[in-house]
C-alpha positions in Angstrom: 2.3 22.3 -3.6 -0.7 21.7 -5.9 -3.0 19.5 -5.0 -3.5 17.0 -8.1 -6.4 14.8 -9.2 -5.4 12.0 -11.2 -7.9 9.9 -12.4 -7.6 6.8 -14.5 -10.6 4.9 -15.9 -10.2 1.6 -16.6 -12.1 -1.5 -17.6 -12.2 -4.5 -16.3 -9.8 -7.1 -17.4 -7.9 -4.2 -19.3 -4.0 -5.0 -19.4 -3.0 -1.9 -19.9 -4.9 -0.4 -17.3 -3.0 -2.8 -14.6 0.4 -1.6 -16.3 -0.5 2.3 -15.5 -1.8 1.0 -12.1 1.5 -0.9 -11.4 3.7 2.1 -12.8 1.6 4.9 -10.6 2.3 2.0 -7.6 6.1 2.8 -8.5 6.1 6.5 -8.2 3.3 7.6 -6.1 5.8 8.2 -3.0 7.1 11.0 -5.3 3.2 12.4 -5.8 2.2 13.2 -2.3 0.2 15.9 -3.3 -1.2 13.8 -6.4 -5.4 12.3 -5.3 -5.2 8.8 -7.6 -8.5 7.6 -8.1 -9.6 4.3 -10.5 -12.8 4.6 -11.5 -14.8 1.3 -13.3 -16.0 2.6 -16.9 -18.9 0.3 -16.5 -19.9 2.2 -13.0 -22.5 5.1 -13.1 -19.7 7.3 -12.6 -17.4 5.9 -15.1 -20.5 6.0 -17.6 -21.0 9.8 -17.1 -17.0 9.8 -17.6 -17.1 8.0 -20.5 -19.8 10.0 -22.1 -18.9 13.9 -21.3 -14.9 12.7 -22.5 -16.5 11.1 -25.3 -14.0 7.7 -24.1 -13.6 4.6 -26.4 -11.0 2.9 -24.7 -8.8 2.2 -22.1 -7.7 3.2 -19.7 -8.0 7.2 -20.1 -6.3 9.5 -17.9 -7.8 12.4 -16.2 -5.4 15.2 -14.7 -7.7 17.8 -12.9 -10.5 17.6 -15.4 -8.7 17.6 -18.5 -8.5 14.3 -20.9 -4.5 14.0 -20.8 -4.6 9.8 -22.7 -6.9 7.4 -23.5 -6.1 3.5 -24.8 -2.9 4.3 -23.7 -0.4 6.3 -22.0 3.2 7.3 -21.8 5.2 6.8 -19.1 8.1 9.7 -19.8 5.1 12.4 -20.4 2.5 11.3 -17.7 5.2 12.2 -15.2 6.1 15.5 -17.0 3.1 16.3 -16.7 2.2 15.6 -13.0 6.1 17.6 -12.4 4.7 20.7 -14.5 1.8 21.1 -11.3 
């Protein structure tokens, strides 16, 4: 199995960054091989995030390097997605 990195930056306060935290909460048990990592957009490390994925809101989603959402996200595709690894 894949080994997955799943990154979501969020910012603080964000609704809809607590929503994708709550649904990943939900089905991580099915994700074993999935590495989910929250990482502050107002942190050094979320800034450099922020500026090499050229990021305006939140929260983005980051599957092994590649910008899969930002502002947003959908439930049905994000766990396509993580199935198609």
């Amino acid at each position: 199995m894949n080994k997955i990195i799943l990154e979501e930056i969020f910012s603080p306060g964000c609704h809809t960054c607590r929503e994708l935290e709550v649904f990943w909460e939900g089905i991580k048990g099915d994700f074993s091989n999935v590495d989910f990592r929250r990482i502050d957009a107002t942190s050094d490390q979320g800034q450099k995030l922020v500026q090499k994925y050229i990021i305006f809101s939140s929260p983005t989603i980051i599957i092994n390097g590649e910008l899969f959402a930002t502002g947003g996200f959908d439930k049905k595709k994000l766990l396509e997605k993580l199935k198609s690894y």
